[in-house]
mmCIF file of the N, C-alpha and C atoms, coordinates in Angstrom:
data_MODEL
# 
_entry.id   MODEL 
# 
loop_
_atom_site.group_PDB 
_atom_site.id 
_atom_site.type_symbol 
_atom_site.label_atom_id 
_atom_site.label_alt_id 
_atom_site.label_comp_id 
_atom_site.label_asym_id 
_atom_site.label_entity_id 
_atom_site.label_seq_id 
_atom_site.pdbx_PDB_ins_code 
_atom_site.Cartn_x 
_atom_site.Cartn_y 
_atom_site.Cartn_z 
_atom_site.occupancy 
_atom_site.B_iso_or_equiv 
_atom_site.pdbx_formal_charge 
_atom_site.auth_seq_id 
_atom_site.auth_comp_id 
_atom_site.auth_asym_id 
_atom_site.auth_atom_id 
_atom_site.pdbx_PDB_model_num 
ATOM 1   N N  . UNK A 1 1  ? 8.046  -22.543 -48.719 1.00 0.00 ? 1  UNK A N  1 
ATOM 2   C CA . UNK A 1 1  ? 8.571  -22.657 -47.378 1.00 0.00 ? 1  UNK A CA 1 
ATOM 3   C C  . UNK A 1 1  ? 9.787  -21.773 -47.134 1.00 0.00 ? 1  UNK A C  1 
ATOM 4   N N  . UNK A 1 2  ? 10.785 -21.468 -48.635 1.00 0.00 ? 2  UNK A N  1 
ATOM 5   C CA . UNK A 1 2  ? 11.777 -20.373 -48.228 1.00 0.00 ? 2  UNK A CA 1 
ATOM 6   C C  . UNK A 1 2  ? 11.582 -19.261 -47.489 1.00 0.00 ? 2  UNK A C  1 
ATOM 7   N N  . UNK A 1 3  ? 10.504 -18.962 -47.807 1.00 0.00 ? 3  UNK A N  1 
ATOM 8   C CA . UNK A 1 3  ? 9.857  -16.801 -47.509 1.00 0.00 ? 3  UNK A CA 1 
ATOM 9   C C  . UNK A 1 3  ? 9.009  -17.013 -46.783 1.00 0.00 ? 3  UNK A C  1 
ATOM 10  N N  . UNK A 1 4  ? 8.445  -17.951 -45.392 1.00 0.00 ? 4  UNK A N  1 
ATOM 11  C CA . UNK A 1 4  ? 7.635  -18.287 -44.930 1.00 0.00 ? 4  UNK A CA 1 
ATOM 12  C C  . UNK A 1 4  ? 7.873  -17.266 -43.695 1.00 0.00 ? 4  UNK A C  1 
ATOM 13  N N  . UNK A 1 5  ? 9.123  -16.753 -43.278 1.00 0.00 ? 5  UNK A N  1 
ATOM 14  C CA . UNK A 1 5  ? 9.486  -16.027 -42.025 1.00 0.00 ? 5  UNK A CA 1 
ATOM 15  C C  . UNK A 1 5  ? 8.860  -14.595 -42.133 1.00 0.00 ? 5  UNK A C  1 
ATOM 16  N N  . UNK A 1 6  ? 9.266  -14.247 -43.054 1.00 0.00 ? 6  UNK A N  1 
ATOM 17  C CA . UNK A 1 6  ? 8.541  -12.855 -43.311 1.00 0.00 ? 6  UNK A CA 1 
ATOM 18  C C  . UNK A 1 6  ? 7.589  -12.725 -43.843 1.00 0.00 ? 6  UNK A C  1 
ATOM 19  N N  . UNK A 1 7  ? 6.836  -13.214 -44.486 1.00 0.00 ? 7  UNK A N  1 
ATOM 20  C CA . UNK A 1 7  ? 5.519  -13.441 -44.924 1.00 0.00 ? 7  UNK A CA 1 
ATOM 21  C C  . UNK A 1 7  ? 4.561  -13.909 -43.566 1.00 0.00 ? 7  UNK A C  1 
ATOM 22  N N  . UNK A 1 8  ? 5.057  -14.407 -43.161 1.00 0.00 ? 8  UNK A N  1 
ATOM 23  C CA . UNK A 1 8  ? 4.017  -15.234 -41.907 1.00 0.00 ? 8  UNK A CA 1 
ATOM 24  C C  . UNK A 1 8  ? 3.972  -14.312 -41.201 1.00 0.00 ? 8  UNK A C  1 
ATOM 25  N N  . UNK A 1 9  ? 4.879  -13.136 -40.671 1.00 0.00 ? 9  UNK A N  1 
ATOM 26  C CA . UNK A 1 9  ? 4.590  -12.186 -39.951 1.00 0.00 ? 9  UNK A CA 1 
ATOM 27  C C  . UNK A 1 9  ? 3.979  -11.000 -40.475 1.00 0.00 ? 9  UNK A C  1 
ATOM 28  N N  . UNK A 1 10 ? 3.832  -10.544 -41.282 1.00 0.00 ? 10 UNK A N  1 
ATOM 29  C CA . UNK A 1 10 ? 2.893  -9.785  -42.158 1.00 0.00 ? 10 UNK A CA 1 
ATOM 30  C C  . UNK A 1 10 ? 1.691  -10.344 -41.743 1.00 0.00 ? 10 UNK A C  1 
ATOM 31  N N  . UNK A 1 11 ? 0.774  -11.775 -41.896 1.00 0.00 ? 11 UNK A N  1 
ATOM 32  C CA . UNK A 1 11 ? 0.106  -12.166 -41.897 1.00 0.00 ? 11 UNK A CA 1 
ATOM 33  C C  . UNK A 1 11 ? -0.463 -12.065 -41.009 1.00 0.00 ? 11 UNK A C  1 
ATOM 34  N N  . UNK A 1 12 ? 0.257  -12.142 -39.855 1.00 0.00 ? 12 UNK A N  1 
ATOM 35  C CA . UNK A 1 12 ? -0.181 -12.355 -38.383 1.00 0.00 ? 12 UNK A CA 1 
ATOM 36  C C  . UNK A 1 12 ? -0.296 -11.092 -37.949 1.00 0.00 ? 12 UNK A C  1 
ATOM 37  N N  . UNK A 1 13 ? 0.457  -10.124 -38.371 1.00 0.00 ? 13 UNK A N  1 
ATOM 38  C CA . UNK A 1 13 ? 0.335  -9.026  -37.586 1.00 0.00 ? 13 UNK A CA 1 
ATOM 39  C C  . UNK A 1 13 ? -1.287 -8.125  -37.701 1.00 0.00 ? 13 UNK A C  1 
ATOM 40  N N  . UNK A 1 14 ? -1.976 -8.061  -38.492 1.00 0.00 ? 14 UNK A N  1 
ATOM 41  C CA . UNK A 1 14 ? -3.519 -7.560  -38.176 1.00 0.00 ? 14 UNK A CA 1 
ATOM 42  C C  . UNK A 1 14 ? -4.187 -8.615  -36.936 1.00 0.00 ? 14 UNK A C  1 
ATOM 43  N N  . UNK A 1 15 ? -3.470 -9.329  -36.716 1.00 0.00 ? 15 UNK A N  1 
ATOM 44  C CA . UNK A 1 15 ? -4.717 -10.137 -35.563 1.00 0.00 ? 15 UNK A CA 1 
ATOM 45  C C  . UNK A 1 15 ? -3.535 -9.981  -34.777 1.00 0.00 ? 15 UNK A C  1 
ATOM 46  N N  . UNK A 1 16 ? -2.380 -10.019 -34.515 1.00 0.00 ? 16 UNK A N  1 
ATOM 47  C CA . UNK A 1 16 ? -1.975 -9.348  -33.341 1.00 0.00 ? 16 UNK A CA 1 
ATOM 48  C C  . UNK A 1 16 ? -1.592 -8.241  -32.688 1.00 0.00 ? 16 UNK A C  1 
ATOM 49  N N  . UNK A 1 17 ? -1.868 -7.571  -33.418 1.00 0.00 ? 17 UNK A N  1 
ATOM 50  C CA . UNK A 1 17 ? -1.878 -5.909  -33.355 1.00 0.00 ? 17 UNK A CA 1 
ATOM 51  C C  . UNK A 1 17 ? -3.011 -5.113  -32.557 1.00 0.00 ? 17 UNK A C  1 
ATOM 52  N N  . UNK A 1 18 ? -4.463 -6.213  -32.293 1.00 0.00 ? 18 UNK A N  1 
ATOM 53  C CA . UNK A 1 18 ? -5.396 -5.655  -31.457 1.00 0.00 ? 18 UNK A CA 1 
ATOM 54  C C  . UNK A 1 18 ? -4.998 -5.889  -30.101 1.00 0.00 ? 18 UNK A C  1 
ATOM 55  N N  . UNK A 1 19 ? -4.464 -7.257  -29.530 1.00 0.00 ? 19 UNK A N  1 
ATOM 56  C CA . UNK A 1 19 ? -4.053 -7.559  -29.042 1.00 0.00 ? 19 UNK A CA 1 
ATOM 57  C C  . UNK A 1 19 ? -3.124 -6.534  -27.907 1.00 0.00 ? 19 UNK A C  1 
ATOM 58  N N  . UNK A 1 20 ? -1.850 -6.754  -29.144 1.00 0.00 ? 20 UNK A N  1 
ATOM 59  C CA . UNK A 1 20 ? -0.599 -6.145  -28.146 1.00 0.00 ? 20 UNK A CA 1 
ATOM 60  C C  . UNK A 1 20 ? -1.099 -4.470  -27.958 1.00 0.00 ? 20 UNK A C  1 
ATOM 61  N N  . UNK A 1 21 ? -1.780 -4.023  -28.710 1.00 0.00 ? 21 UNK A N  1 
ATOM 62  C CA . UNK A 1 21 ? -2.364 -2.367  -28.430 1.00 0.00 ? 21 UNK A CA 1 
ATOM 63  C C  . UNK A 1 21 ? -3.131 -2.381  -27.009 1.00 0.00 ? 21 UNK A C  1 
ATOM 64  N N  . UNK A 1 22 ? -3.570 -3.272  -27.043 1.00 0.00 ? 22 UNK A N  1 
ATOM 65  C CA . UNK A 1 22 ? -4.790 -3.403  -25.779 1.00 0.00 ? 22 UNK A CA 1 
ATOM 66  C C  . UNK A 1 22 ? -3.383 -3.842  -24.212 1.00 0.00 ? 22 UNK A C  1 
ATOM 67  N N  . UNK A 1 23 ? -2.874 -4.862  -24.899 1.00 0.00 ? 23 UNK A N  1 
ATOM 68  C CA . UNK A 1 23 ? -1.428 -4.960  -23.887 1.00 0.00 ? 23 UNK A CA 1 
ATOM 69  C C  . UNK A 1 23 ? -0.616 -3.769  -23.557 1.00 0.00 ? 23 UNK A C  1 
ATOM 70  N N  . UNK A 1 24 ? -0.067 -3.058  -24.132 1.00 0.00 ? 24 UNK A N  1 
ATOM 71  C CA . UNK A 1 24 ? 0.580  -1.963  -23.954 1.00 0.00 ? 24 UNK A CA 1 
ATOM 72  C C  . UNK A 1 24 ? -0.593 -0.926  -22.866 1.00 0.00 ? 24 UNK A C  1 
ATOM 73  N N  . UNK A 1 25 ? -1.610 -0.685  -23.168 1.00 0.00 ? 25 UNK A N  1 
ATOM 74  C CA . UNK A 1 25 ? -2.557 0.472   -22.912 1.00 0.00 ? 25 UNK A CA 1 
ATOM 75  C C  . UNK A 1 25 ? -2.815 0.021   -21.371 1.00 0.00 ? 25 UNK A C  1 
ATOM 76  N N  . UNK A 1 26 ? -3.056 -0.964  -21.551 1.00 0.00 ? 26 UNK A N  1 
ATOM 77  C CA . UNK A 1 26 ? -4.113 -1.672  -20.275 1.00 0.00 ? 26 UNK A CA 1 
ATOM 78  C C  . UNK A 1 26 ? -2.833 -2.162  -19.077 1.00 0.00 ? 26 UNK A C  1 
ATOM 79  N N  . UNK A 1 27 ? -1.636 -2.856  -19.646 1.00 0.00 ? 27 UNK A N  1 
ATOM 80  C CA . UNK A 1 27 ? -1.105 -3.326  -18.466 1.00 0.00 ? 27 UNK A CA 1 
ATOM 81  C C  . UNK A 1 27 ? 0.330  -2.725  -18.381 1.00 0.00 ? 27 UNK A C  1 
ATOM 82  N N  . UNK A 1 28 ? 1.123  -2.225  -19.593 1.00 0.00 ? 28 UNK A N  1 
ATOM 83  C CA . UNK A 1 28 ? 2.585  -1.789  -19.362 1.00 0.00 ? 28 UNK A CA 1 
ATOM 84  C C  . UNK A 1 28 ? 2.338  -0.053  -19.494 1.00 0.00 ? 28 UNK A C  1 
ATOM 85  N N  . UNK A 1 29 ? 1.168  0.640   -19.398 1.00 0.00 ? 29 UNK A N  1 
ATOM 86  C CA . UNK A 1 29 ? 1.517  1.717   -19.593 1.00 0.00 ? 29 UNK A CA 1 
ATOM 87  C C  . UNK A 1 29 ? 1.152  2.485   -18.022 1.00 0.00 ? 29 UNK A C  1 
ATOM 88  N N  . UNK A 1 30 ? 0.027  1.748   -17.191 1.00 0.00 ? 30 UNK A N  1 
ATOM 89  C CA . UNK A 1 30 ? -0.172 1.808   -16.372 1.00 0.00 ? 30 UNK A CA 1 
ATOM 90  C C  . UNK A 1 30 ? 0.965  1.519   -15.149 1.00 0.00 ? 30 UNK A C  1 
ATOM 91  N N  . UNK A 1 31 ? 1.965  0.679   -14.988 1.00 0.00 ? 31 UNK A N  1 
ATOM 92  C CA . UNK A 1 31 ? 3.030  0.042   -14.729 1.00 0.00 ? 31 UNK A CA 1 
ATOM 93  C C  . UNK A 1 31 ? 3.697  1.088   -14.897 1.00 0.00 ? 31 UNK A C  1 
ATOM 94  N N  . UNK A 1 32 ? 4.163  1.643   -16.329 1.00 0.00 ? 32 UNK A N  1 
ATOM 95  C CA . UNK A 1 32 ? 5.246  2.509   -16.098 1.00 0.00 ? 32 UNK A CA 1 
ATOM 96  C C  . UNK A 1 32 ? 4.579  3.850   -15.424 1.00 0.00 ? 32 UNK A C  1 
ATOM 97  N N  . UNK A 1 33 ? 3.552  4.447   -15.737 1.00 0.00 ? 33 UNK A N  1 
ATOM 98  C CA . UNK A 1 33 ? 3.187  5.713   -14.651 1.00 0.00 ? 33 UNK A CA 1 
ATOM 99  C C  . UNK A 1 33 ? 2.961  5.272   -13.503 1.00 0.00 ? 33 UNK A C  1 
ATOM 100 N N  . UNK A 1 34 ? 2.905  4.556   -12.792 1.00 0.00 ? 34 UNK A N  1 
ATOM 101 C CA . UNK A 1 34 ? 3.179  3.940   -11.115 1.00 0.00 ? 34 UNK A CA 1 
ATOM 102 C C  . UNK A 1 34 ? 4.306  3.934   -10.877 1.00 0.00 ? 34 UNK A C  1 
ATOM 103 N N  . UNK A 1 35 ? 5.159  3.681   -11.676 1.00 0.00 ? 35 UNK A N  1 
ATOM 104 C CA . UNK A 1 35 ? 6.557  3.541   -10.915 1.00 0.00 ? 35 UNK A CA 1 
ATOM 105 C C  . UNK A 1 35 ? 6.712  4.898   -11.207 1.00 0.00 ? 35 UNK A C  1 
ATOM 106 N N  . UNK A 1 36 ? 6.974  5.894   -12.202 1.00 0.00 ? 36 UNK A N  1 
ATOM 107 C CA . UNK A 1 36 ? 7.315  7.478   -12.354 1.00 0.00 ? 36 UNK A CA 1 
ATOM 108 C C  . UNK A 1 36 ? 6.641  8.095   -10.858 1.00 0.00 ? 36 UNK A C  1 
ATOM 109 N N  . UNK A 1 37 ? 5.218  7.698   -11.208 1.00 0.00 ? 37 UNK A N  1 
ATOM 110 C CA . UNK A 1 37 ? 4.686  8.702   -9.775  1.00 0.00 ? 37 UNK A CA 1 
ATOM 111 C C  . UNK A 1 37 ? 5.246  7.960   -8.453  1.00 0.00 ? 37 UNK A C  1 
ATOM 112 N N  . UNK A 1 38 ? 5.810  6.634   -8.469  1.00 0.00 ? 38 UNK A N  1 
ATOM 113 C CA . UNK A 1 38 ? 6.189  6.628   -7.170  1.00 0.00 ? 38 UNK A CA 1 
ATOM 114 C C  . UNK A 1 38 ? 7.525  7.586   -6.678  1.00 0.00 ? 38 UNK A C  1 
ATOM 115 N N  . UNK A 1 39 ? 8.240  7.720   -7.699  1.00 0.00 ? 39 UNK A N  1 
ATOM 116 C CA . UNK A 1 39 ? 9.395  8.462   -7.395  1.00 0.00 ? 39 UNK A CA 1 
ATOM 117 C C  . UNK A 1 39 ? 9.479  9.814   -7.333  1.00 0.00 ? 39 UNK A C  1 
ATOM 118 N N  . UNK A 1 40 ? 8.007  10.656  -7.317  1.00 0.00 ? 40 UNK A N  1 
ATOM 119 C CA . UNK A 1 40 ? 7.846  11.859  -6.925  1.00 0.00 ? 40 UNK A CA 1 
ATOM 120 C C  . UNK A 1 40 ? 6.889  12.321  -5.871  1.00 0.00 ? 40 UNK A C  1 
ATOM 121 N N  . UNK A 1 41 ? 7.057  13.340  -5.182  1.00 0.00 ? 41 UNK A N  1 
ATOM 122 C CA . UNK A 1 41 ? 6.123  13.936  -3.869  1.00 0.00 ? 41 UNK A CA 1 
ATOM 123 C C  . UNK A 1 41 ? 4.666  13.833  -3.965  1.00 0.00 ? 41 UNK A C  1 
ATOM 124 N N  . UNK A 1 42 ? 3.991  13.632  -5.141  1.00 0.00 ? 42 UNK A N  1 
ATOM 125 C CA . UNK A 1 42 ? 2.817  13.483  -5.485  1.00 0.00 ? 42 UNK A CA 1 
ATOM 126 C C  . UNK A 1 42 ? 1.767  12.978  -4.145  1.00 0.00 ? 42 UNK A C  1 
ATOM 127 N N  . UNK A 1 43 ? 0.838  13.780  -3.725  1.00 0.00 ? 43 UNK A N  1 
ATOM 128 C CA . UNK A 1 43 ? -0.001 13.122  -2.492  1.00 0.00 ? 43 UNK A CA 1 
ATOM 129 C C  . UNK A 1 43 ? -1.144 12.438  -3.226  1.00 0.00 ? 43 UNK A C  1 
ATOM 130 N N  . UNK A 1 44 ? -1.297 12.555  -4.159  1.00 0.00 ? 44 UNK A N  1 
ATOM 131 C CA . UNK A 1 44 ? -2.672 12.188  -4.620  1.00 0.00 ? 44 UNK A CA 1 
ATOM 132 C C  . UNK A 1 44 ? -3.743 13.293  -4.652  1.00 0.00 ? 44 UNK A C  1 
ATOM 133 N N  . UNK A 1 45 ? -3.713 14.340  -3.772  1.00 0.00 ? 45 UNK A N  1 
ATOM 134 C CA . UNK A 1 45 ? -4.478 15.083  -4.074  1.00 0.00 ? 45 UNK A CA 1 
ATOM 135 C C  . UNK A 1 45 ? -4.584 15.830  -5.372  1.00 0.00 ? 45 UNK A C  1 
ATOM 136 N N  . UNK A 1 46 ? -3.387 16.142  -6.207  1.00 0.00 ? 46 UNK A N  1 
ATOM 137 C CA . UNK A 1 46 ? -3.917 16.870  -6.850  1.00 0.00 ? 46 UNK A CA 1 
ATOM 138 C C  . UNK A 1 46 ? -3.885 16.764  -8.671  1.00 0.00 ? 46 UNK A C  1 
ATOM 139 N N  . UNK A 1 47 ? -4.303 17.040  -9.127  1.00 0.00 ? 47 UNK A N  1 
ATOM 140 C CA . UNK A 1 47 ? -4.733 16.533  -10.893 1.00 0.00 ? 47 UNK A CA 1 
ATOM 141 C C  . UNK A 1 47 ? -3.314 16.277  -11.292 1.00 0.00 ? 47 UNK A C  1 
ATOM 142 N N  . UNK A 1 48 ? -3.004 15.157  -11.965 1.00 0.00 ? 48 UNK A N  1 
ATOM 143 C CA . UNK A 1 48 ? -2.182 14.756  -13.047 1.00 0.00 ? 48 UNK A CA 1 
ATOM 144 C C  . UNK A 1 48 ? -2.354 15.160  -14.905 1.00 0.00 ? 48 UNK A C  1 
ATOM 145 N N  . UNK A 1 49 ? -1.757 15.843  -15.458 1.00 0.00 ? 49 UNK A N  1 
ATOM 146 C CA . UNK A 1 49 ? -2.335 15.461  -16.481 1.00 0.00 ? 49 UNK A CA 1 
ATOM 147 C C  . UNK A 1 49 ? -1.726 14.939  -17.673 1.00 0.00 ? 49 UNK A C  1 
ATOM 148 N N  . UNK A 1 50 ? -1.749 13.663  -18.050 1.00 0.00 ? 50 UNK A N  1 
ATOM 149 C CA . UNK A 1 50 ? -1.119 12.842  -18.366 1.00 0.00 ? 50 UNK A CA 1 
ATOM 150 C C  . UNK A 1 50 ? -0.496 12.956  -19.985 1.00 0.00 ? 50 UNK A C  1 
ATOM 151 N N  . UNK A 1 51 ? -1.405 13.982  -20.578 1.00 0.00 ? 51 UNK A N  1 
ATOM 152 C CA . UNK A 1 51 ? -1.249 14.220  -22.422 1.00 0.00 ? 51 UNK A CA 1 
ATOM 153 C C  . UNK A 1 51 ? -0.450 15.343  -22.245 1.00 0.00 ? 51 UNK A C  1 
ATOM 154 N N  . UNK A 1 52 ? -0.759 16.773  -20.927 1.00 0.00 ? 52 UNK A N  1 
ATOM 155 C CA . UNK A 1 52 ? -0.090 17.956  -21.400 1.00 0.00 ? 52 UNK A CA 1 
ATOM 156 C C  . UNK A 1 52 ? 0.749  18.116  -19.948 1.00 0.00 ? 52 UNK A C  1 
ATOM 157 N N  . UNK A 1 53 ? 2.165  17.995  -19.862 1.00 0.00 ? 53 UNK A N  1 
ATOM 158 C CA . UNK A 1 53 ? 3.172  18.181  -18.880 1.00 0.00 ? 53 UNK A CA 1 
ATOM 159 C C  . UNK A 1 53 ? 3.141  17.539  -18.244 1.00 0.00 ? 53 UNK A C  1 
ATOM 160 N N  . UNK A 1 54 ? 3.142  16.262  -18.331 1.00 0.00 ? 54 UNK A N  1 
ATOM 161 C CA . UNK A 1 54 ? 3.816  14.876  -17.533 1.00 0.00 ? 54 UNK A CA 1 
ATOM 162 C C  . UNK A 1 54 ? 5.450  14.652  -16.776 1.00 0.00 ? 54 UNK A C  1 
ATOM 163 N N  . UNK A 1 55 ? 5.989  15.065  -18.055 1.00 0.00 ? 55 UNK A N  1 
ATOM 164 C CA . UNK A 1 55 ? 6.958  14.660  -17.665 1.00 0.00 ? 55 UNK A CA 1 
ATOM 165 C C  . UNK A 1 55 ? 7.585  16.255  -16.659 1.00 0.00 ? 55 UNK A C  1 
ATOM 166 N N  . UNK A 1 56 ? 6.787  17.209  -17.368 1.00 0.00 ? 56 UNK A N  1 
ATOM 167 C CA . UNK A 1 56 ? 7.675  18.765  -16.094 1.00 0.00 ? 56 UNK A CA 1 
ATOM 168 C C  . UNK A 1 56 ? 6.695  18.756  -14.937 1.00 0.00 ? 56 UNK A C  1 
ATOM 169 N N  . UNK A 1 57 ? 5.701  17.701  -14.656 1.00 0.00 ? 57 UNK A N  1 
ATOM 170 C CA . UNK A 1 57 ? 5.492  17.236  -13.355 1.00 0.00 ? 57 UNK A CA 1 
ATOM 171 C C  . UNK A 1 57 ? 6.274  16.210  -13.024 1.00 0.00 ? 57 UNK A C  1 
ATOM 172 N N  . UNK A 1 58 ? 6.637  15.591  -13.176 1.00 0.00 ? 58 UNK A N  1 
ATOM 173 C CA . UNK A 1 58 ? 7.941  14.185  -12.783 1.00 0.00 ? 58 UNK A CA 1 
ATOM 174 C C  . UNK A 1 58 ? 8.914  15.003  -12.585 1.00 0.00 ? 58 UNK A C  1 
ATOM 175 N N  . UNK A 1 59 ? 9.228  15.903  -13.459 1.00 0.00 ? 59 UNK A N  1 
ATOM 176 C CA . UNK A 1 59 ? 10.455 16.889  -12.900 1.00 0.00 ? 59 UNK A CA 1 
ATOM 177 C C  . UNK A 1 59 ? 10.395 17.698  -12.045 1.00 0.00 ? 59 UNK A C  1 
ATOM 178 N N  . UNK A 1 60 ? 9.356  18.327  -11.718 1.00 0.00 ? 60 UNK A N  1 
ATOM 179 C CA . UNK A 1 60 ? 9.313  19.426  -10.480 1.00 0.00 ? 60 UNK A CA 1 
ATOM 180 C C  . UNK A 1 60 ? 9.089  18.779  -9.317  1.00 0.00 ? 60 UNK A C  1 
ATOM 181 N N  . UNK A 1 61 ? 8.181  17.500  -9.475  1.00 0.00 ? 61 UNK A N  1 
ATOM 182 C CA . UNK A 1 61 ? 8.260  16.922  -7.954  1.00 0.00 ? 61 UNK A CA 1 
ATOM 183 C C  . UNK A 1 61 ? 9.255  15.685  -7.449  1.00 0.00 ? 61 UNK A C  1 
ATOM 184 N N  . UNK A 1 62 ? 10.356 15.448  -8.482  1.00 0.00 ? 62 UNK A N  1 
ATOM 185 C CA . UNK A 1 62 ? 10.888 14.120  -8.451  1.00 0.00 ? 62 UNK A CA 1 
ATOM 186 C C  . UNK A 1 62 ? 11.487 14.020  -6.955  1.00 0.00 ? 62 UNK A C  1 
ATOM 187 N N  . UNK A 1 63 ? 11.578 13.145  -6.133  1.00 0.00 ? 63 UNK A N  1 
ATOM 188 C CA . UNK A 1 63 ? 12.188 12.809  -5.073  1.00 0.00 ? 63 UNK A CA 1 
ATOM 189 C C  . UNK A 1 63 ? 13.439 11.358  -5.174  1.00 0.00 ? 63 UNK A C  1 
ATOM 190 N N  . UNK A 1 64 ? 13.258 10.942  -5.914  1.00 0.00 ? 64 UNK A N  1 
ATOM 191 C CA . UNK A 1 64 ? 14.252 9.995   -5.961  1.00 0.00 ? 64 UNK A CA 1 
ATOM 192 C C  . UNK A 1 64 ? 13.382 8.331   -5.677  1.00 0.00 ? 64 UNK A C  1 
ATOM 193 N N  . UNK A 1 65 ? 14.515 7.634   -4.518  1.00 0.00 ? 65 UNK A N  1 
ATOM 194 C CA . UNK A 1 65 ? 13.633 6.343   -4.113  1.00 0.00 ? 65 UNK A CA 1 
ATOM 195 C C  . UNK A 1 65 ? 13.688 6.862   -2.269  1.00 0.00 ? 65 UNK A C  1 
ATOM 196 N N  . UNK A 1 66 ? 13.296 8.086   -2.235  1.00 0.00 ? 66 UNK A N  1 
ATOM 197 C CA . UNK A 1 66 ? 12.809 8.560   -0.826  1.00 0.00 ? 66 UNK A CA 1 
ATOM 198 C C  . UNK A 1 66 ? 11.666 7.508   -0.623  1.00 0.00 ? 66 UNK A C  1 
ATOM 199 N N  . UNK A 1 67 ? 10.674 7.621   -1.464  1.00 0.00 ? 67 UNK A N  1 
ATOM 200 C CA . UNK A 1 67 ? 9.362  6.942   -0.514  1.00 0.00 ? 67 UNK A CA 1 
ATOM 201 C C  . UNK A 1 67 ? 9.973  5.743   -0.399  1.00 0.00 ? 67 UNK A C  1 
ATOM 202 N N  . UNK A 1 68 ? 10.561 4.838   -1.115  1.00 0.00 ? 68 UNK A N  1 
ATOM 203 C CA . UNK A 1 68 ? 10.939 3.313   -0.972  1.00 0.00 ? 68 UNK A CA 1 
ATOM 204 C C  . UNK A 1 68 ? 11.567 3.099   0.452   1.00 0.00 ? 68 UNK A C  1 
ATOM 205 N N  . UNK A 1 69 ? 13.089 4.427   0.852   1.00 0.00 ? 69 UNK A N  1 
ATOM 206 C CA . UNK A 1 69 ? 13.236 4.327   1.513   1.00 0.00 ? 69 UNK A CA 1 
ATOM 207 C C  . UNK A 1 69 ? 12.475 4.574   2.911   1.00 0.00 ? 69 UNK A C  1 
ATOM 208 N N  . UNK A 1 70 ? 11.786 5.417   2.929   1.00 0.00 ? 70 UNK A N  1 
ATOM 209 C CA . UNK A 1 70 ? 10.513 5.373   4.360   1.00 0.00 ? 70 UNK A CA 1 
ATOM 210 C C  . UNK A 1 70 ? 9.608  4.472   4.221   1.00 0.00 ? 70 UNK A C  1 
ATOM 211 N N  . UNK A 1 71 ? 9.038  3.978   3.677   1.00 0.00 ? 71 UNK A N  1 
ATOM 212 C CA . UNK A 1 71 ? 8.471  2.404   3.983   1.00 0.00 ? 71 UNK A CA 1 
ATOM 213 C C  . UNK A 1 71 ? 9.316  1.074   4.428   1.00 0.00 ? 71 UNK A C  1 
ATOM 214 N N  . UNK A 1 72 ? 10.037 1.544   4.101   1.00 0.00 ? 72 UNK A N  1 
ATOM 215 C CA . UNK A 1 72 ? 11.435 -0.026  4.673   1.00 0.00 ? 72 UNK A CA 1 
ATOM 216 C C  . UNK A 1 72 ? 11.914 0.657   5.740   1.00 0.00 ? 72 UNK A C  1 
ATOM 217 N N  . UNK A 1 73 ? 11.977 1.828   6.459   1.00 0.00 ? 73 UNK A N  1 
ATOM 218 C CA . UNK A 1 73 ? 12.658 2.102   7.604   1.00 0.00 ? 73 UNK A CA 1 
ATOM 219 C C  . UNK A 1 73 ? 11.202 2.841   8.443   1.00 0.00 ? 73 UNK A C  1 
ATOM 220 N N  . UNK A 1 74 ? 10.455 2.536   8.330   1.00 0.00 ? 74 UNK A N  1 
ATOM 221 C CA . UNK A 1 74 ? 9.218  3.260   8.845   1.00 0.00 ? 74 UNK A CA 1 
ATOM 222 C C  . UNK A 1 74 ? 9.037  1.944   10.352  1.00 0.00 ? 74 UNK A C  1 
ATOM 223 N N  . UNK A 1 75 ? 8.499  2.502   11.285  1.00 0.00 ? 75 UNK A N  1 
ATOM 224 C CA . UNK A 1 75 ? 8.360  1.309   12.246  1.00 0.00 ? 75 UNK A CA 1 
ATOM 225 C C  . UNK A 1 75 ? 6.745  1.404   12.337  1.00 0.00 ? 75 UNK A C  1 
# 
């Protein structure tokens, strides 16, 4: 029962490791590229590509919280 803390997590971690991989992929990674692309000019029209220059697209089109602000002052 002394070494039960760290041992028990060793143990556990192959069965929760499919898990939180599938968590990360499926619901927090999606989450964080929605909020990045909300804060840039992006129309949707045109290709993202998410493995090669992500982030020097977030940089060339960044706008700030412009869109936030025209939806709250939009009539």
């Amino acid at each position: 029962m002394l070494n039960s803390g760290r041992s028990g997590w060793k143990k556990a971690l192959p069965f929760l490791l499919p898990s939180l991989v599938g968590l990360i992929i499926f619901s927090f990674l999606p989450i964080i590229i929605s909020l990045l692309l909300s804060v840039t000019s992006w129309t949707g029209m045109s290709r993202v590509n998410l493995t090669n220059g992500f982030f020097k697209f977030i940089h060339e089109r960044f706008i700030g919280f412009e869109n936030y602000v025209n939806i709250l002052t939009d009539d």
